[in-house]
Backbone bond lengths (Angstrom), bond angles and torsions (degrees), N, CA, C in turn:
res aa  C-N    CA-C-N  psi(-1)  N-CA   C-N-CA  omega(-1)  CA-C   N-CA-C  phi
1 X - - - 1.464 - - 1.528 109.53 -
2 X 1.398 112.29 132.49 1.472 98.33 -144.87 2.233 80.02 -104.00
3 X 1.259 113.66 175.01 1.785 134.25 -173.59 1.931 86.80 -44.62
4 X 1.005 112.25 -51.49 1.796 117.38 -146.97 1.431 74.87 -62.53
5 X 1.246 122.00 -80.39 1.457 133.14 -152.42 1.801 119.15 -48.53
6 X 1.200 103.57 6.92 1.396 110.13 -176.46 1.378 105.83 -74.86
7 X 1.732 125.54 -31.79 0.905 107.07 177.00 1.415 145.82 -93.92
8 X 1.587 108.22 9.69 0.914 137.23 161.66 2.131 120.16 -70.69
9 X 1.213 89.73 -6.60 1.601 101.34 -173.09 1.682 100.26 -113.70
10 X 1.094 108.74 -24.19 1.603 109.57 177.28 1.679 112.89 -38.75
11 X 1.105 121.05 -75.92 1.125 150.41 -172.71 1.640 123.00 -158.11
12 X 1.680 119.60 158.73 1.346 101.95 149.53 1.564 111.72 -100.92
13 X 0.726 122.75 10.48 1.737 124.21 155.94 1.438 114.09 -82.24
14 X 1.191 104.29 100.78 1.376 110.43 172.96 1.888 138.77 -24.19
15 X 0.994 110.47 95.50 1.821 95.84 -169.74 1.241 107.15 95.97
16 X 1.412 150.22 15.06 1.461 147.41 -173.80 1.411 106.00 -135.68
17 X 1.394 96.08 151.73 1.659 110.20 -164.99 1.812 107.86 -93.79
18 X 1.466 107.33 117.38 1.269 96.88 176.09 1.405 106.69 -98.01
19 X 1.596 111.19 133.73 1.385 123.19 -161.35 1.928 100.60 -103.93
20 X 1.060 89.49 17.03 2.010 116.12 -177.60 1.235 85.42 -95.06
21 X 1.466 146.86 -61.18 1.151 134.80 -105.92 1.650 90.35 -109.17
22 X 1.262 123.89 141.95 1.568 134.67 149.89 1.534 113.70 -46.53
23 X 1.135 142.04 -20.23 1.210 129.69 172.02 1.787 99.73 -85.75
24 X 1.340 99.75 132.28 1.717 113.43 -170.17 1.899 94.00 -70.92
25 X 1.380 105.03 159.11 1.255 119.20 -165.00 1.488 114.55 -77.55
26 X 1.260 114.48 -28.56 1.716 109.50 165.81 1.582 117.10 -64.77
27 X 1.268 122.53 -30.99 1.391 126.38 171.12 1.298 107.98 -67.76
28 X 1.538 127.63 -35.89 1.280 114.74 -179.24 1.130 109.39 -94.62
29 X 1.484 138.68 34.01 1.478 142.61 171.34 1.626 96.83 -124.61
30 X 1.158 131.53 -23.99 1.261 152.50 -160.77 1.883 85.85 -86.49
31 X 1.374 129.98 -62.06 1.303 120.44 -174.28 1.784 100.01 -95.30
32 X 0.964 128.08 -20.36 1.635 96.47 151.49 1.619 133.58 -47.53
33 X 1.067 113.35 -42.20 1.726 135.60 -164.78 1.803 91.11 -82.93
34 X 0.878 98.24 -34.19 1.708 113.19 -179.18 1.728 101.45 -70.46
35 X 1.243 103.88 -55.93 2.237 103.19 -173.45 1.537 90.10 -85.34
36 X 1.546 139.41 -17.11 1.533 122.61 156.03 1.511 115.66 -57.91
37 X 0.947 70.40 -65.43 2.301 70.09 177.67 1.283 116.63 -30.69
38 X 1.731 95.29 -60.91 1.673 95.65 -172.78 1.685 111.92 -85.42
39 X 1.019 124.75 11.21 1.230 115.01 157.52 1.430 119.34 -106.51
40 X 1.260 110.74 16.11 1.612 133.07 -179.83 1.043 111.16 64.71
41 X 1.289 128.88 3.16 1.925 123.97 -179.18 1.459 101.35 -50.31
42 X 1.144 134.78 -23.55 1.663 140.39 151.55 1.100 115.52 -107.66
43 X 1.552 106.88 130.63 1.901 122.69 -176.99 1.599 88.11 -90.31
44 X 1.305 90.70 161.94 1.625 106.03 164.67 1.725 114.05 -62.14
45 X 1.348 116.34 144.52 1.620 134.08 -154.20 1.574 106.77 26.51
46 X 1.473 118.84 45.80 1.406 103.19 155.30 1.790 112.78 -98.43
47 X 1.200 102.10 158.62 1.656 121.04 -171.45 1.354 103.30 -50.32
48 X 1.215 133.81 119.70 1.895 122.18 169.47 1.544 94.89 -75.16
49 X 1.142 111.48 167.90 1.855 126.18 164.88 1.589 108.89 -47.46
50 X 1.179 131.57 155.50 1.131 122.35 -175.55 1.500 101.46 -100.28
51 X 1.496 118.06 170.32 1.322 128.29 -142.07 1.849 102.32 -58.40
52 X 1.845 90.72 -49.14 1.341 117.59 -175.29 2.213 104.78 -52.04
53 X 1.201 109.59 -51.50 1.349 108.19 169.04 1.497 117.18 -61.98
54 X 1.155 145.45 -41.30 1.253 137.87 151.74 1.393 136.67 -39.40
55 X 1.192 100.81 -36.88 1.776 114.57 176.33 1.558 88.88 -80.57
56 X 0.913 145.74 -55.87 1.688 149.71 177.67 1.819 100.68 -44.02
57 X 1.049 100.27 -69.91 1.338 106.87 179.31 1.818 136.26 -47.63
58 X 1.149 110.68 -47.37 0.914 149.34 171.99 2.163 136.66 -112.32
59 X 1.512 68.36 31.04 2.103 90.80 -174.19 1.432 116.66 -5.95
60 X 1.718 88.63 67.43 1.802 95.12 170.97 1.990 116.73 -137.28
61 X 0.909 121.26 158.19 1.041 123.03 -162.54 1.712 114.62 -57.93
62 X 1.746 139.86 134.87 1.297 125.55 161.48 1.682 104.92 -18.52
63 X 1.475 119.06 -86.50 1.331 116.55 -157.14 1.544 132.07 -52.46
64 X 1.741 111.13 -6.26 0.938 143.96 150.09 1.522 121.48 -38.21
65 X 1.425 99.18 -84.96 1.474 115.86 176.92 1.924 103.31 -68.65
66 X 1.267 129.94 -32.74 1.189 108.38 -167.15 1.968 107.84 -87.10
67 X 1.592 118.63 -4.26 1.056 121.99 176.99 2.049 97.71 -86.10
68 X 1.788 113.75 -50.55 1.933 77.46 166.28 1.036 128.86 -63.24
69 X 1.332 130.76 -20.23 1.703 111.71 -176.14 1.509 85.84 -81.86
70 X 1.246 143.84 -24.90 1.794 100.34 -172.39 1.760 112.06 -81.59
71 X 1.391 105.00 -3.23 1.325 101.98 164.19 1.463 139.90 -95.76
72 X 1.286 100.13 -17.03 1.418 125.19 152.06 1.911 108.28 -71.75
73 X 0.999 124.45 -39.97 0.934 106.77 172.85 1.805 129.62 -97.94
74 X 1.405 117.29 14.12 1.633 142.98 139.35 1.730 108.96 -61.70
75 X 1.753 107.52 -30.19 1.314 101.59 -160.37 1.444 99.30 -86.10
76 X 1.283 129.66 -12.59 1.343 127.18 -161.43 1.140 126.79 91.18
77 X 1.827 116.49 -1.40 1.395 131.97 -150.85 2.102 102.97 -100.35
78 X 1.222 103.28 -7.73 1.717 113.04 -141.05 2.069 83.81 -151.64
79 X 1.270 100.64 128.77 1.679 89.05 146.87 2.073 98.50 -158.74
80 X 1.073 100.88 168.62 1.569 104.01 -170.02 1.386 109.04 -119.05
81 X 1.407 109.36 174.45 1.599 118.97 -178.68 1.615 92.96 -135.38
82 X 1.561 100.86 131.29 1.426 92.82 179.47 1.654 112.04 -73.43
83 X 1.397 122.82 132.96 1.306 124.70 165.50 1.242 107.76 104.29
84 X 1.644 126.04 11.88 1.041 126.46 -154.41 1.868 107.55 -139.99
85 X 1.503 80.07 -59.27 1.889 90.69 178.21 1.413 102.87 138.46
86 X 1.526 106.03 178.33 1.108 135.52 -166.05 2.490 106.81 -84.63
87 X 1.671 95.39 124.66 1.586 77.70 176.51 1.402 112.13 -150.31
88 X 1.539 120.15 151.47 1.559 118.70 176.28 1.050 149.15 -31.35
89 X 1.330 141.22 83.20 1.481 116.74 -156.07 1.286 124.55 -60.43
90 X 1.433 128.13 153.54 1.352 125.88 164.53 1.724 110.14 -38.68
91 X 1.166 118.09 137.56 1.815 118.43 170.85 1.466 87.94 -67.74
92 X 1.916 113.40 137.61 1.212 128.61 119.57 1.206 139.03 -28.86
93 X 1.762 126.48 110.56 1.119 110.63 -174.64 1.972 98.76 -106.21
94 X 1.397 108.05 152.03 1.772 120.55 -154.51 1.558 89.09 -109.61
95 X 1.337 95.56 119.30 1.237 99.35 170.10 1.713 117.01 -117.11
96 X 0.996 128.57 136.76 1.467 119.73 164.97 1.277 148.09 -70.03
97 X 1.042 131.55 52.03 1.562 135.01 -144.98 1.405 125.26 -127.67
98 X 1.131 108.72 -26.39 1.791 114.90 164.66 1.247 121.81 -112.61
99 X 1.384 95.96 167.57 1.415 122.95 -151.87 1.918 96.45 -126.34
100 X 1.228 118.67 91.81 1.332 111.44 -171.90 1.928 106.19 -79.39
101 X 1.293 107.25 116.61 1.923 113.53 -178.80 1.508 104.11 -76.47
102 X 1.197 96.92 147.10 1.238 114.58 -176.23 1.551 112.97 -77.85
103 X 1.982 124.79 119.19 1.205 121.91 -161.23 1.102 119.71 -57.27
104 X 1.267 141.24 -13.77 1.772 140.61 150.75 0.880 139.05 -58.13
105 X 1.608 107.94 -32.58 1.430 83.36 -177.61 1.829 92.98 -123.13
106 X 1.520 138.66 35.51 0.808 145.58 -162.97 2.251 82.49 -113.06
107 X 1.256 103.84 -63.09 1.122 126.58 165.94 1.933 115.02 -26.55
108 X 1.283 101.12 -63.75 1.555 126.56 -169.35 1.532 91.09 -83.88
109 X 1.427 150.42 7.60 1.724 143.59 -177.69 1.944 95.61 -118.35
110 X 1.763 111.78 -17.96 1.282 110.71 -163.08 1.741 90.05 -79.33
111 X 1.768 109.79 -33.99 1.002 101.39 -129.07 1.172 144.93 107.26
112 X 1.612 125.69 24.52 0.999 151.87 179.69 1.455 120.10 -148.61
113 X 1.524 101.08 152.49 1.555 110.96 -175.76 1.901 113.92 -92.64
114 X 1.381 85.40 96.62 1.537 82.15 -171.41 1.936 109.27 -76.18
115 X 1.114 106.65 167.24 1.277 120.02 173.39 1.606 121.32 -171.15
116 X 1.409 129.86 -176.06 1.252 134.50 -137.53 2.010 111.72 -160.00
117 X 1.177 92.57 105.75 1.461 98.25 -179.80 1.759 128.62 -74.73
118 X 0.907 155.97 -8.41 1.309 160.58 -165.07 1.812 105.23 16.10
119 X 1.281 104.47 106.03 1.961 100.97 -172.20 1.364 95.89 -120.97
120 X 1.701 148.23 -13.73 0.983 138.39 157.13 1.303 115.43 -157.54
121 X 1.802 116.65 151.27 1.403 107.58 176.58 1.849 81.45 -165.09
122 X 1.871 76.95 122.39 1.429 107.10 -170.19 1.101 103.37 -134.43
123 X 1.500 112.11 160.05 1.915 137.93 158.32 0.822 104.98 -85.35
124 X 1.882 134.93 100.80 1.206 126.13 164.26 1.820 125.53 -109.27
125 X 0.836 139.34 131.43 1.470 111.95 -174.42 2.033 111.45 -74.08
126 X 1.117 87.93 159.24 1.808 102.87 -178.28 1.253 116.03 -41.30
127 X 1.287 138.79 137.79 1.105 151.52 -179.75 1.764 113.36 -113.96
128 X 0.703 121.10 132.90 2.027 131.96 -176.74 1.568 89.94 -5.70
129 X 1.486 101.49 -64.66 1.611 114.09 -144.65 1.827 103.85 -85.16
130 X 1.415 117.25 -32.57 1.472 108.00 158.46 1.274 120.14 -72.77
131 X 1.451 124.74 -26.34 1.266 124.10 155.81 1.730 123.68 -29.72
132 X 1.252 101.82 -68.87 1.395 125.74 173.40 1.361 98.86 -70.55
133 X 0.672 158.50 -84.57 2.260 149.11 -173.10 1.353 87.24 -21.45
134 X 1.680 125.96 -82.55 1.423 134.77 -174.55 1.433 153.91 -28.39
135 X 1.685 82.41 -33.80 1.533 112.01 -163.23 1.668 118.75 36.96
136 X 1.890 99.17 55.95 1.751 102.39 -167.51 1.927 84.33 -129.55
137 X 1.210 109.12 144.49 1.265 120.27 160.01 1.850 120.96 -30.67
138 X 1.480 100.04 137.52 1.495 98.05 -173.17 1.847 109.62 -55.64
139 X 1.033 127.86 143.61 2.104 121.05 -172.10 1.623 106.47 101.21
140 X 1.078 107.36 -38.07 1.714 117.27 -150.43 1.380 70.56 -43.05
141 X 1.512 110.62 146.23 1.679 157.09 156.36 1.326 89.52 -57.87
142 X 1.961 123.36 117.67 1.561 123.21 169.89 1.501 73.12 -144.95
143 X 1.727 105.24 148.38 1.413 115.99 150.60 1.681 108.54 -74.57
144 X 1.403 74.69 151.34 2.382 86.51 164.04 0.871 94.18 -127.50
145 X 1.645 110.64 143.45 1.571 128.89 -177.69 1.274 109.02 -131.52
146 X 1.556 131.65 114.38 1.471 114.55 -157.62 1.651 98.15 -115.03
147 X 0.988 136.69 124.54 1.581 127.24 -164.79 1.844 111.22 -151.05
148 X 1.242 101.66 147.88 1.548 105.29 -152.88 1.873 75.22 -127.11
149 X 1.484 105.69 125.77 1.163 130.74 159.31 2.213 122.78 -76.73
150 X 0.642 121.71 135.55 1.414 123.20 -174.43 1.545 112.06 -134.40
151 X 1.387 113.91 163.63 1.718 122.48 172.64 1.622 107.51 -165.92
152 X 1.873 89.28 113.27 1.719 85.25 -166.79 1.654 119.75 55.01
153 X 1.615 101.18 36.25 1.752 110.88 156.25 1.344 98.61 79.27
154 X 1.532 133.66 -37.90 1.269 115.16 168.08 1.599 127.32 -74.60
155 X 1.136 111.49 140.09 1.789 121.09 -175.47 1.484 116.70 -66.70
156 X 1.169 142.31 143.39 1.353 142.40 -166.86 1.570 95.36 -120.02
157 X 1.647 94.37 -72.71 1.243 119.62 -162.68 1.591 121.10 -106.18
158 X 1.623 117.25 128.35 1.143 119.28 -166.37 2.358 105.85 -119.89
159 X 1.147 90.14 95.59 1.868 101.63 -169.95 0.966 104.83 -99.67
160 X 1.599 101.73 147.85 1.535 129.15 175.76 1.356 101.01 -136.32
161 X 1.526 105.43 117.30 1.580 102.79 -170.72 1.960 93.85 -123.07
162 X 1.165 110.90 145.68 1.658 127.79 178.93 1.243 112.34 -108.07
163 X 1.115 147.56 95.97 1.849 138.71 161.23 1.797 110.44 -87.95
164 X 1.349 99.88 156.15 1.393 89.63 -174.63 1.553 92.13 -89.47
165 X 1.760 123.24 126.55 1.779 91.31 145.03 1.085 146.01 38.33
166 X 1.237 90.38 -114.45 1.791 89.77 -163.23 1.438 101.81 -89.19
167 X 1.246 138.16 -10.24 1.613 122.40 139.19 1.446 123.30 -35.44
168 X 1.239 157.90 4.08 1.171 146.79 -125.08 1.462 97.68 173.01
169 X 1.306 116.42 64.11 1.514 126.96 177.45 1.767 112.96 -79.62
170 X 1.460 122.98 -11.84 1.179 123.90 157.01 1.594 124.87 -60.77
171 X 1.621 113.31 -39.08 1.269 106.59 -157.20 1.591 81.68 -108.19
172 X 1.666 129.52 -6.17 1.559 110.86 176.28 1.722 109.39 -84.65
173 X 1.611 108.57 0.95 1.429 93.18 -175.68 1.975 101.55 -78.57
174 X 1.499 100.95 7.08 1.560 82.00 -172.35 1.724 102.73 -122.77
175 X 1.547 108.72 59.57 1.644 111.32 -173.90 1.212 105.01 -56.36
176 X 1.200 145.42 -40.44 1.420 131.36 -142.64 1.753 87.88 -129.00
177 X 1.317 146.64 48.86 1.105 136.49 177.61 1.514 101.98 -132.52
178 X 1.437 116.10 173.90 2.071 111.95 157.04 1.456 83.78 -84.96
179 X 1.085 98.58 133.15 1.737 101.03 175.92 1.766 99.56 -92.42
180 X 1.425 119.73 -0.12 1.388 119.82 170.23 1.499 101.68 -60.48
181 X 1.179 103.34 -58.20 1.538 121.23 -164.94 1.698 110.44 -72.13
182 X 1.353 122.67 15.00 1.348 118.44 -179.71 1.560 113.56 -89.36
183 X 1.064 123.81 79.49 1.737 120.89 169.17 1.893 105.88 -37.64
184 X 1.088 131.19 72.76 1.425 153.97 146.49 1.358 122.41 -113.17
185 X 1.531 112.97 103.67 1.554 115.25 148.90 1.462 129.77 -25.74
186 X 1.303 106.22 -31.47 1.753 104.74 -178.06 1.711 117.43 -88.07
187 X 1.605 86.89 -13.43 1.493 91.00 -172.36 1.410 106.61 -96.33
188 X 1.547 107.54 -29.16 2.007 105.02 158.19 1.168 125.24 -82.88
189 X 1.131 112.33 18.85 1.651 117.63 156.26 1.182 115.25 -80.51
190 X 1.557 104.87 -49.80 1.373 120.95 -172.24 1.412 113.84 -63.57
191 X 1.109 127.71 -54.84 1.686 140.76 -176.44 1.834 97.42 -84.85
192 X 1.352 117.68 -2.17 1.603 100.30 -178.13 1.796 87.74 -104.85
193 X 1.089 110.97 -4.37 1.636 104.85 173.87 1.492 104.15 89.17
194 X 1.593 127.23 19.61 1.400 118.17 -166.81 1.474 96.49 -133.55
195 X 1.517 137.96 17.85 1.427 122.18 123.96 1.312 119.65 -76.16
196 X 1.822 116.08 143.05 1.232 127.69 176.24 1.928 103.65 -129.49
197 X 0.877 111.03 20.20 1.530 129.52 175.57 1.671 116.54 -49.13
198 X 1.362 121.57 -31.40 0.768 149.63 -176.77 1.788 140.07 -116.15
199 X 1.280 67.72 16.90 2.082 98.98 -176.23 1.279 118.29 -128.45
200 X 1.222 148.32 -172.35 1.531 144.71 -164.40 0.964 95.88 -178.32
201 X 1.949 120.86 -63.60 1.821 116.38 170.55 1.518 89.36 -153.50
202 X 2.068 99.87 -172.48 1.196 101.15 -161.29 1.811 83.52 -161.44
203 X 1.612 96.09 135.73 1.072 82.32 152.07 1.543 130.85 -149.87
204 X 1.250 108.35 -177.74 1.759 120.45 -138.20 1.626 110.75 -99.39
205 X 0.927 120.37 147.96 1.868 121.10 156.66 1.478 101.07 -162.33
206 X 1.654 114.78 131.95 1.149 126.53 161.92 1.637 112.67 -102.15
207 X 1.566 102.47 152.06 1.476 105.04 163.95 1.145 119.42 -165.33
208 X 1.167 145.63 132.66 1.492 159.28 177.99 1.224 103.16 -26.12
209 X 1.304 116.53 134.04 2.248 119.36 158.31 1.584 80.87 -141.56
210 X 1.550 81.10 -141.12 1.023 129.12 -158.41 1.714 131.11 -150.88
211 X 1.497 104.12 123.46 1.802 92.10 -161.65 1.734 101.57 -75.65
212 X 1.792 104.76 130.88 1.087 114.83 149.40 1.597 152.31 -80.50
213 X 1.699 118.54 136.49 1.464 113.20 -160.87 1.414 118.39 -16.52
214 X 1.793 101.64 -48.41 1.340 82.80 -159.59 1.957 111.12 -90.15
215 X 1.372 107.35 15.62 1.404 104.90 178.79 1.779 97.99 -97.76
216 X 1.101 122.37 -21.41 1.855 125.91 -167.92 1.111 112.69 -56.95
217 X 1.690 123.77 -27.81 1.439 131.30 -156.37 1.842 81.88 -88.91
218 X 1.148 124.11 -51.72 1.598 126.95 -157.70 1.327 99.70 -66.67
219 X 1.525 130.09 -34.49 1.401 145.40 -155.78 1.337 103.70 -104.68
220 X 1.354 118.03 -21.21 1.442 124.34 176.76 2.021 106.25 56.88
221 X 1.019 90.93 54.71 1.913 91.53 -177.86 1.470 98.94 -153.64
222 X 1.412 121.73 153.69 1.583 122.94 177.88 1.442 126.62 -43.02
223 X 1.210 138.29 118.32 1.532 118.61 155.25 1.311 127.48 -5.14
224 X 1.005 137.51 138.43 1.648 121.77 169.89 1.431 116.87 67.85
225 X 1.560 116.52 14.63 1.568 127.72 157.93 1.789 106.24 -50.94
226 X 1.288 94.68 165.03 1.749 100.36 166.60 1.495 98.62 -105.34
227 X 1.413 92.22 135.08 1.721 120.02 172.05 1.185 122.86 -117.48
228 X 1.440 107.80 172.39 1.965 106.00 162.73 1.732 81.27 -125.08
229 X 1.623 88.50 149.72 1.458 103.07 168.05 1.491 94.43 -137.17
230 X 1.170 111.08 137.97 1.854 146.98 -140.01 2.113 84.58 -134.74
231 X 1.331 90.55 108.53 1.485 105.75 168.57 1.572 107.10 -101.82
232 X 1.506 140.25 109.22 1.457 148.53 171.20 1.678 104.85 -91.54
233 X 1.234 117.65 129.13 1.614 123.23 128.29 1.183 119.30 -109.79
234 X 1.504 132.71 127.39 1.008 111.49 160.49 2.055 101.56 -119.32
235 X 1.790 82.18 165.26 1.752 103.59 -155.15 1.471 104.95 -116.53
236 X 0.922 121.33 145.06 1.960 134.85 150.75 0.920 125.83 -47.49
237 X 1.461 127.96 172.63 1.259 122.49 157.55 1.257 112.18 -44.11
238 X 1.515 123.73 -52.39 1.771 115.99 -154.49 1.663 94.69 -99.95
239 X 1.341 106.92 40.41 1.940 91.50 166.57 1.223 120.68 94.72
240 X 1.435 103.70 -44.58 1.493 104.20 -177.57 1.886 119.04 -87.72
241 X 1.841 72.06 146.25 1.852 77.04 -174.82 1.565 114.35 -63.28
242 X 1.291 91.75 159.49 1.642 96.50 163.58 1.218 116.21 -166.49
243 X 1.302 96.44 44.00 1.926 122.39 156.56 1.200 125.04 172.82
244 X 1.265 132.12 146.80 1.233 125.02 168.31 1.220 115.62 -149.14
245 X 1.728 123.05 142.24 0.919 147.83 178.37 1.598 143.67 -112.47
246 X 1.448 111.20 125.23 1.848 120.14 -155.69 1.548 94.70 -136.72
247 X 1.938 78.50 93.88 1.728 89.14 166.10 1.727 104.23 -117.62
248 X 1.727 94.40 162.94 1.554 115.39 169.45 1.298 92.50 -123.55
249 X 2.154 84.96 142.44 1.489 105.49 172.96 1.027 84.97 -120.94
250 X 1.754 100.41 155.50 1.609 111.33 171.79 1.900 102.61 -88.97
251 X 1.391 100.93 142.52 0.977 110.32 -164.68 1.659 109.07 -78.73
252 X 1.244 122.05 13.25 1.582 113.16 -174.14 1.463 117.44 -127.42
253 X 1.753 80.23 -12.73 1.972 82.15 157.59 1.489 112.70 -100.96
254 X 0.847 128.05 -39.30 2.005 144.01 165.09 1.145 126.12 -52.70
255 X 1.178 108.65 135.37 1.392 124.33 -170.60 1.611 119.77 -141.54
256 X 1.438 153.13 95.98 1.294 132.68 178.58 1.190 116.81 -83.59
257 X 0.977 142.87 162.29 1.660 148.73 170.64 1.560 108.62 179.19
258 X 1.794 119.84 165.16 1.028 131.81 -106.84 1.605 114.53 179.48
259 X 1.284 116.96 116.84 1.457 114.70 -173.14 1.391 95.06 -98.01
260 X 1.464 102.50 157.02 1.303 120.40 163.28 1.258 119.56 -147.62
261 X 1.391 99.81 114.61 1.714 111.39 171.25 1.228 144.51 -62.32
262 X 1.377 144.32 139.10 1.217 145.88 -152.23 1.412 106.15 18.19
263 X 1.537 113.76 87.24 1.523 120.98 -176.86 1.689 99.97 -98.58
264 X 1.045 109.82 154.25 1.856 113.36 171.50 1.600 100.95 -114.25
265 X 1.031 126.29 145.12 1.507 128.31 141.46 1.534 114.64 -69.32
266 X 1.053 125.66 9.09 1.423 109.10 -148.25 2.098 79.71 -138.47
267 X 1.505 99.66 16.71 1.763 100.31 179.92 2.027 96.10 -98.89
């Protein structure tokens, strides 16, 4: 059951939590607040109900309602004021304009010896938000690949890459192995980020954060540094994803920029 279709499982009463349904109840409060937004019943920075009115509303537990807003508010969708409450974010507006280079040989034109760390590669099942990147049922079996990019030993780039399964017939020929430990070319393609066998296109959005504790130690820079975080899907022939990728750049080696053709001043 792919992210869209969740809300079709909610209930057929519009906006109500079916406590029938296999999709757990923060996900189905998570795409209510989601078809409010987009049907504007909430403007951008208006107040949501407070936690206590939701659990009233919607007869579900505090830890319930306070686990979707922290995922709604990971999503960019939700952000809060302490002492105040929960509120809409401004909509993102998508622009088209970069061209993300590939870390080798972007690396190898500076003048530097780039290279590639491999720090985990696991079977994890789907989570809300890879769910939704994926469009794969909440559990679905995705590897995580967690990998720290370098140039001349210092770290740039800190990645978290998702494949679904059974997309990824290279790294399933090795179920029962450390697939770290597999001396295969096909399998350091795969974890070095340089198979595309399984892609067609991808697409991109950057946006400003902030590096978190537990990314600072990998990045070697303060908590609460300025970053870019680089949102990836990439898609198949028929549309559907079958990976996605959530990297941080440190913001003091990085830079994006961007040509633009036949520009006017006068636009």
């Amino acid at each position: 059951m792919s992210f869209e279709n969740i809300a079709s499982n909610v209930s057929e009463a519009q906006g109500a939590i079916n406590k029938r349904s296999p999709i757990p109840a923060y996900n189905q409060l998570i795409e209510i607040i989601y078809q409010q937004i987009k049907n504007r019943d909430f403007q951008p920075n208006e107040m949501l109900p407070s936690e206590t009115e939701l659990c009233k509303r919607y007869g579900i537990s505090r830890t319930t309602v306070r686990e979707a807003l922290r995922r709604l508010t990971l999503d960019g969708v939700l952000y809060t004021i302490k002492g105040k409450g929960t509120f809409v974010a401004e909509p993102k507006l998508d622009q088209i304009m970069i061209k993300i280079p590939d870390f080798y040989e972007d690396m190898a034109e500076r003048g530097l010896k780039p290279d590639v760390k491999v720090l985990e590669v696991k079977v994890v099942s789907a989570t809300s938000l890879v769910s939704k990147k994926l469009m794969v049922p909440l559990d679905e079996k995705v590897f995580r690949i967690k990998r720290l990019f370098l140039a001349d030993k210092k770290p740039y780039v800190l990645e978290r890459k998702f494949i679904v399964c059974k997309d990824c017939k290279i790294l399933n020929s090795f179920p029962d192995e450390d697939i770290l430990s597999v001396k295969d070319q096909a399998v350091f393609d795969v974890l070095a980020g340089r198979c595309h066998i399984c892609s067609e296109y991808a697409q991109v959005t950057i946006e400003a954060t902030t590096v978190r504790p537990d990314e600072a130690g990998y990045l070697e820079v303060p908590s609460g540094s300025l970053a870019f975080y680089v949102d990836l899907v990439a898609y198949k022939k028929d549309d559907v994803p079958c990976g996605w990728i959530a990297s941080i750049y440190r913001g003091d080696l990085y830079r994006f920029k961007t040509k633009i053709n036949n520009y006017s001043l006068s636009e």
